[in-house]
C-alpha positions in Angstrom: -5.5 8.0 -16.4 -5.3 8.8 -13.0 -4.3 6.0 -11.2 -4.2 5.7 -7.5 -1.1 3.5 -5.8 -2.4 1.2 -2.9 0.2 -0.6 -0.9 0.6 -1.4 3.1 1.3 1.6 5.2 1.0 0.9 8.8 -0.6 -3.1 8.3 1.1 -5.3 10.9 2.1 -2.3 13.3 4.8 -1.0 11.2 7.0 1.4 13.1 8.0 4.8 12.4 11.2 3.4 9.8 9.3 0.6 8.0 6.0 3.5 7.6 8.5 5.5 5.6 10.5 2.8 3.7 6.7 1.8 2.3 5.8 4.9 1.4 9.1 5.9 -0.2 8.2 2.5 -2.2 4.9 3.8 -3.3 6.1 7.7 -4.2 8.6 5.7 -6.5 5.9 3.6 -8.1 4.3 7.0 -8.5 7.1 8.4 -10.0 6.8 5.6 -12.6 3.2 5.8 -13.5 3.8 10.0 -13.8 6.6 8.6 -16.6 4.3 6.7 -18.1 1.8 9.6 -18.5 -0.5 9.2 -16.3 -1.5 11.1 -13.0 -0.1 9.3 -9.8 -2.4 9.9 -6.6 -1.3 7.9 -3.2 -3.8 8.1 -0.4 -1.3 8.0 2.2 0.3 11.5 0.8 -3.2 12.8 1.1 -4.0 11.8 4.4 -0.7 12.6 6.1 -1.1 16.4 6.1 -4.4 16.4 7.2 -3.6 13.6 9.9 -0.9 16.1 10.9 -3.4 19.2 11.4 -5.6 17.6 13.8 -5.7 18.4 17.3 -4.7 14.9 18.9 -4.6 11.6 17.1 -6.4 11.3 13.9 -5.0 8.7 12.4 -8.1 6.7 12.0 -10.2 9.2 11.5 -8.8 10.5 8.4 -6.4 8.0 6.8 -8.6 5.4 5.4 -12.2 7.3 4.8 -9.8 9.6 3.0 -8.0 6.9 1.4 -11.8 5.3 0.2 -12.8 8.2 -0.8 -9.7 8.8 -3.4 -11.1 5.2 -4.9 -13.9 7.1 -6.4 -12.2 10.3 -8.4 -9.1 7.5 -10.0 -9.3 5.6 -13.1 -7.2 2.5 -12.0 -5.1 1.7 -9.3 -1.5 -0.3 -8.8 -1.6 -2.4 -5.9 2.0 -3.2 -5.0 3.8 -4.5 -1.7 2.6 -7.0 0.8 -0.9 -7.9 3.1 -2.5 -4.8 3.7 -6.0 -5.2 4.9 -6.3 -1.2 3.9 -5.0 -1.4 0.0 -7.2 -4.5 -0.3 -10.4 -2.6 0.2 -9.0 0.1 -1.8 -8.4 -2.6 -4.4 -12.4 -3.9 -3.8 -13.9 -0.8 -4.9 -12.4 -0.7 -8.4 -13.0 -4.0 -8.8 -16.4 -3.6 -7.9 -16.8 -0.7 -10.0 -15.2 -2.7 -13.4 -12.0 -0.1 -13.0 -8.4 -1.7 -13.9 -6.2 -2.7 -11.1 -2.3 -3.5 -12.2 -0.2 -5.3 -9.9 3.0 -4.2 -11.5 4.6 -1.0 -13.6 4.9 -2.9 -16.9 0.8 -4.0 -16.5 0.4 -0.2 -17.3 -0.2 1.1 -20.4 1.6 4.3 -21.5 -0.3 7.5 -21.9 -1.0 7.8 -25.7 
């Protein structure tokens, strides 16, 4: 499966240190699902470099429509970490579309 990691990024106005603490929590979680068998896919390490390229501050231009749109190409997602307003509508969609949403590693089946 491909299965997309959700967890907060930036929710409550994280600064530059507690952004990369959270993200360094979700590129381990991915590390675990990619040991499990499956395909790992974090929106935040899709957005970044793109965030990155743009002239100026594109931060919400990019981040969460590109984010969304990941929601559509996964199989499941893991939501991990605390309130974030951003994972939850991540969450939404594959709920909405009957997709399985883990809340831990061991919820995940391995890859036969």
């Amino acid at each position: 499966m491909w299965i997309m990691i959700a967890a907060p990024y930036s929710s409550g106005g994280a600064d530059a240190a507690v952004r990369a603490a959270r993200l360094a929590e979700m590129n381990r979680a991915a590390l675990a699902v990619f040991r499990l068998g499956h395909v790992p896919l974090i929106g935040v390490n899709m957005a970044l470099p793109v965030i990155a390229a743009a002239e100026g501050d594109a931060f919400e231009e990019v981040m969460m429509p590109l984010s969304l749109a990941l929601t559509e190409r996964c199989d499941a997602i893991l939501r991990i970490g605390g309130p974030s307003a951003g994972a939850d509508a991540e969450v939404a969609r594959f709920r909405a579309a009957g997709r399985p949403v883990f809340h831990a590693i061991e919820e995940i089946p391995p890859c036969p």
